[in-house]
C-alpha positions in Angstrom: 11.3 43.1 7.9 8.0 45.4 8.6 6.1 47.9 5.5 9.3 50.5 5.1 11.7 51.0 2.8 15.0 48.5 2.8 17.0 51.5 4.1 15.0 52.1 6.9 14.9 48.4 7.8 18.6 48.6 7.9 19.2 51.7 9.8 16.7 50.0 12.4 18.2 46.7 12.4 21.6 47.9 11.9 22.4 50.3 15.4 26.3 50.9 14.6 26.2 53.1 11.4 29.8 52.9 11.0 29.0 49.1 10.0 26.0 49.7 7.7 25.7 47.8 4.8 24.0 48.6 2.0 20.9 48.0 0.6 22.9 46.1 -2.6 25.0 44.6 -0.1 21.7 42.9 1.5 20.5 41.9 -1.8 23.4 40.0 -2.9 23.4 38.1 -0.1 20.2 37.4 -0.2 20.2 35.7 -3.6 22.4 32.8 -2.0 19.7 31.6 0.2 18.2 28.5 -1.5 13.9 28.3 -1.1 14.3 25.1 -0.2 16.3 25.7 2.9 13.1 27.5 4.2 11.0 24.9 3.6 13.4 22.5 5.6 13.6 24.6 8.5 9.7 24.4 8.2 9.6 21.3 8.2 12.2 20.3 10.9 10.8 22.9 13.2 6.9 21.5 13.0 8.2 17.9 13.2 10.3 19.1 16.6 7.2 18.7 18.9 5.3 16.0 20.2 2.4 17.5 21.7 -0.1 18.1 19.6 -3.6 17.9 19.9 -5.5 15.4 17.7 -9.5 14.9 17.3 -10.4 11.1 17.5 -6.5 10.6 16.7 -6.2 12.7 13.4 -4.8 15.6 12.6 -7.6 18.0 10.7 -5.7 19.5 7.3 -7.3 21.8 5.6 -5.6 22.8 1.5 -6.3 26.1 0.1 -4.5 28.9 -2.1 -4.4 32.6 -1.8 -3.5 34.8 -3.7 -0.2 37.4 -3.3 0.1 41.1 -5.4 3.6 41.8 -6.0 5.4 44.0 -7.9 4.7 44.4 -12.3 6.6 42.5 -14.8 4.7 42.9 -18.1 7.9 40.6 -19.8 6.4 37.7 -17.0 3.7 36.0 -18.5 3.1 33.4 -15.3 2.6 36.2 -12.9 0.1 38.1 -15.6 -3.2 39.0 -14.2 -6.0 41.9 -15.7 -8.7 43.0 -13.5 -11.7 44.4 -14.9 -10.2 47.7 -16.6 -8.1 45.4 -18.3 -5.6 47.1 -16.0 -2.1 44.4 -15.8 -0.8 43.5 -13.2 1.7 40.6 -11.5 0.2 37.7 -9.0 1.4 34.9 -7.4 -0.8 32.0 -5.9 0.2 30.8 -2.7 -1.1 27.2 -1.8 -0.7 25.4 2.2 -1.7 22.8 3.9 -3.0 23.9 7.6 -3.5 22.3 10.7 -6.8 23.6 11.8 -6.5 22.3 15.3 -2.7 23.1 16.4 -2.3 26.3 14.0 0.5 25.5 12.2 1.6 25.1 8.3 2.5 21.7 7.7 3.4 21.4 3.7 3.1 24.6 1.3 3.7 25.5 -2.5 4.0 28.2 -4.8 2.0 28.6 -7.9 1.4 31.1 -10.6 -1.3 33.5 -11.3 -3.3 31.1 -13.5 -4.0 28.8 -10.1 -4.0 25.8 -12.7 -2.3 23.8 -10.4 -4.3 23.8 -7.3 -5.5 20.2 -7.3 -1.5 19.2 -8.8 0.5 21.3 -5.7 -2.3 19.3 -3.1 -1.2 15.8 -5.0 2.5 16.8 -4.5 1.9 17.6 -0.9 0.4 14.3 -0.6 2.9 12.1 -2.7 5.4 14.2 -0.8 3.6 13.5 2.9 5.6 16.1 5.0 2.7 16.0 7.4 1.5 13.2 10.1 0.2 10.2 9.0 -2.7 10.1 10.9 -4.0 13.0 8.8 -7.3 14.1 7.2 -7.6 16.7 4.5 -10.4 18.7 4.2 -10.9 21.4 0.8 -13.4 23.5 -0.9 -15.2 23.0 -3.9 -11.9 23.8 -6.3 -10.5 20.4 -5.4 -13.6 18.6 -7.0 -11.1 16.0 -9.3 -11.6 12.6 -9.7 -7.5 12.5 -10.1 -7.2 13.7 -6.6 -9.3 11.7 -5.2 -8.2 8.6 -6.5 -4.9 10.2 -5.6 -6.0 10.0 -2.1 -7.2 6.6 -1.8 -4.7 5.2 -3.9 -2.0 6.2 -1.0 -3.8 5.7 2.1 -5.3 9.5 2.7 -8.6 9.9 4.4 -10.1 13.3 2.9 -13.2 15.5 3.0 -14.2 17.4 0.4 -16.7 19.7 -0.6 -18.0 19.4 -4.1 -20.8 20.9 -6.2 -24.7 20.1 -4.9 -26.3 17.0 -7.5 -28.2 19.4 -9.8 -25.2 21.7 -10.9 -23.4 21.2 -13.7 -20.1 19.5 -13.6 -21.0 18.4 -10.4 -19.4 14.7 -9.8 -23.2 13.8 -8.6 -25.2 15.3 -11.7 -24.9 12.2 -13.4 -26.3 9.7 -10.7 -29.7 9.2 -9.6 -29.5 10.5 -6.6 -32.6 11.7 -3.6 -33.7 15.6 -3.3 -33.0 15.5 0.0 -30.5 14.7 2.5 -28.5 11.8 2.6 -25.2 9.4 3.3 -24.8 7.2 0.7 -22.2 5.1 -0.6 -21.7 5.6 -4.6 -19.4 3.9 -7.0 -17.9 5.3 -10.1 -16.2 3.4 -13.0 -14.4 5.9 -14.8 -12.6 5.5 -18.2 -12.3 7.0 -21.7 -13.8 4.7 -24.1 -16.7 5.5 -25.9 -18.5 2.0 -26.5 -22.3 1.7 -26.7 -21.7 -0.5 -23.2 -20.1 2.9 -21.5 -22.4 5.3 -23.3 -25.8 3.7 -22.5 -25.1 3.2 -19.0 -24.1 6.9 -17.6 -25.5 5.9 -14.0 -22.6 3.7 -13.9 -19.8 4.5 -16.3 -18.5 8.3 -16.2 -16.6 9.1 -19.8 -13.8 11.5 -19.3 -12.4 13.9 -21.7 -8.9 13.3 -22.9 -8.0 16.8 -21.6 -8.5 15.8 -18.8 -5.7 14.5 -16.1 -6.4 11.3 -14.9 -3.2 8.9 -13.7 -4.8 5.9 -12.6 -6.6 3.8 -15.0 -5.7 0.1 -15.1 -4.6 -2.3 -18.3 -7.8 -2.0 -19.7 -8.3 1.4 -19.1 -10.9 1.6 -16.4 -10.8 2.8 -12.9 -13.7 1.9 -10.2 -13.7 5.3 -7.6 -15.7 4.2 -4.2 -17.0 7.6 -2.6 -19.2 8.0 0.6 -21.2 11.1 -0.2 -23.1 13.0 2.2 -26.0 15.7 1.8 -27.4 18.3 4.2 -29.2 21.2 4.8 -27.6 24.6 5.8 -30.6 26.6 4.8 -34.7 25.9 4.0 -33.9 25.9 0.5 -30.3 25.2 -0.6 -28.0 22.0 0.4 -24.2 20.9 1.0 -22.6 18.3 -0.3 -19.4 16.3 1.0 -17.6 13.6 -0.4 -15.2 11.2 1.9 -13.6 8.0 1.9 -14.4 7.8 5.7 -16.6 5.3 7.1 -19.6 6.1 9.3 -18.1 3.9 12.3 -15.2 6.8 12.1 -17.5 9.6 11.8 -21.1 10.7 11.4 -22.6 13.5 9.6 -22.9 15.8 12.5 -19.1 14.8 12.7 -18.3 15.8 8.7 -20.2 18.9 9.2 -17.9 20.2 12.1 -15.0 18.8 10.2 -15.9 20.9 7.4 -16.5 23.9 9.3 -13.0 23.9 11.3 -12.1 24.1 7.5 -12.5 28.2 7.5 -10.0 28.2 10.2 -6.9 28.4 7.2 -8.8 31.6 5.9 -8.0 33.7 9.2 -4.6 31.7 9.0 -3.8 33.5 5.5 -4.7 36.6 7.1 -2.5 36.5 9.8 0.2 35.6 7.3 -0.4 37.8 5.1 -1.1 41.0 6.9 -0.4 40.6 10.8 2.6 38.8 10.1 3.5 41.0 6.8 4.5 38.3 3.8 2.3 41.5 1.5 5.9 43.5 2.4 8.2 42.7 -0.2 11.8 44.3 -0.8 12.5 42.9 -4.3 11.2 42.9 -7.5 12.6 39.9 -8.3 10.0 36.7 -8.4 12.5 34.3 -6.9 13.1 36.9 -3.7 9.1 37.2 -3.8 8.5 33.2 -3.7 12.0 33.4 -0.8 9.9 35.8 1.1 6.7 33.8 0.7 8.2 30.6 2.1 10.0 32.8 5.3 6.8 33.9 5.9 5.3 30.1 6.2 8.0 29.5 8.7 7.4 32.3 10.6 3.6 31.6 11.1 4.4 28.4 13.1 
């Protein structure tokens, strides 16, 4: 399938006229193909090789989401969007998990326009482990949750994430007393929801979350103790970085993190490529189910 019109991409694909089908034809057939079976030939097709390149034995992973114009539906509320004309129209959010060393799409998942469920699709991926086990994922600043974190340690994944520098609100940092400068600390963060004078009057060590607020790992008495190495760095004379990582400095050292990090960007050409070189933007179908069919082809095809 390239840019043109479905009857063009018959005629082309199709040389014996006399045995052309139709452009209805195609599309009833195409509604008996199952998403899932994509995602299984994904997955049995990256799992058939045995030579792939590690750096000090892990894989680097890197989660991100894109997002995917297709075709109006003002009677689908999930695909919604308004830009800033207030002008509608229909978006789907397409979330992977990359190998930024051997270039291939290990895990993926499709969300709505909202992108509500960026930290919840990585979790899956993680719960759901489609990817080696000697793994380490690596995301931007949108994955800044203490439920994904804990999410991580609580099933064995070493992770590097980006998160918000100590002075910005909502950072997980702004509420530790923490050095203007760089750093590689170790921190610890007792998390809960109980609003006692012990809780409230001791901020440096408890952190009170909101009940809206997803959270899935609190013990019997309703507290959770989150152990984070935390890192801090310069990138410019007046502005810093900060990392967050369950990984010990035997594994790696900052200088290490940093390039870790940075091979992060490498899932941003990746979405390119998929999305333009490869041609997942060309859709044939109107329908959302078609688009999200299309969307994990596409995945398979990058690989």
């Amino acid at each position: 399938m390239q840019s043109k019109s479905l009857n063009s991409e018959l005629c082309e694909y199709f040389t014996d006229l006399d045995s052309l089908p139709t452009a209805s034809a195609l599309c009833q057939q195409r509604d008996k193909l199952d998403i899932s079976a994509f995602q299984r030939i994904m997955h049995l097709f990256v799992n058939a090789f045995d030579d792939y390149k590690t750096w000090k034995g892990y894989h680097v992973l890197a989660c991100d989401g894109s997002d995917v114009n297709i075709a109006y539906d003002e009677k689908d509320e999930d695909t919604k969007r308004q830009n800033g004309n207030n002008k509608p129209f229909s978006q789907l959010h397409i979330n992977g998990l990359y190998d930024c060393i051997n270039h291939v799409f290990w895990d993926t998942s499709i969300d709505t326009a909202t992108k509500t469920r960026e930290c919840a699709a990585l979790m899956k991926m993680i719960m759901r482990h489609d990817y080696p086990v000697n793994s380490i994922i690596t995301a931007d600043r949108g994955y800044e949750k203490y439920n994904l974190m804990a999410c991580c340690i609580e099933n064995n994944q070493k992770f590097v994430f980006r998160i918000k520098d100590i002075n910005v609100f909502g950072s997980i940092l702004s509420n530790l007393n923490l050095p203007h400068e760089e750093f590689d600390l170790d921190v610890t963060k007792i998390l809960t929801r109980k609003q006692t004078n012990e809780t409230k009057n001791n901020k440096d060590k408890f952190t009170i979350m909101k009940k809206e607020s997803d959270f899935d790992y609190f013990d019997d008495d309703g507290f959770y103790e989150l152990n984070l190495r935390v890192v801090r760095f310069k990138i410019t004379k007046e502005t810093y970085e900060c990392l967050v990582t369950n990984l010990t400095r035997d594994e790696f050292d900052l200088n290490e993190l940093k390039k870790m990090y940075h091979m992060r960007w490498n899932i941003e050409t990746a979405f390119k490529m998929l999305k333009y070189i490869i041609g997942m933007m060309s859709f044939h179908s109107k329908n959302v189910i078609s688009y999200n069919r299309k969307s994990m082809q596409q995945f398979y095809y990058i690989v």
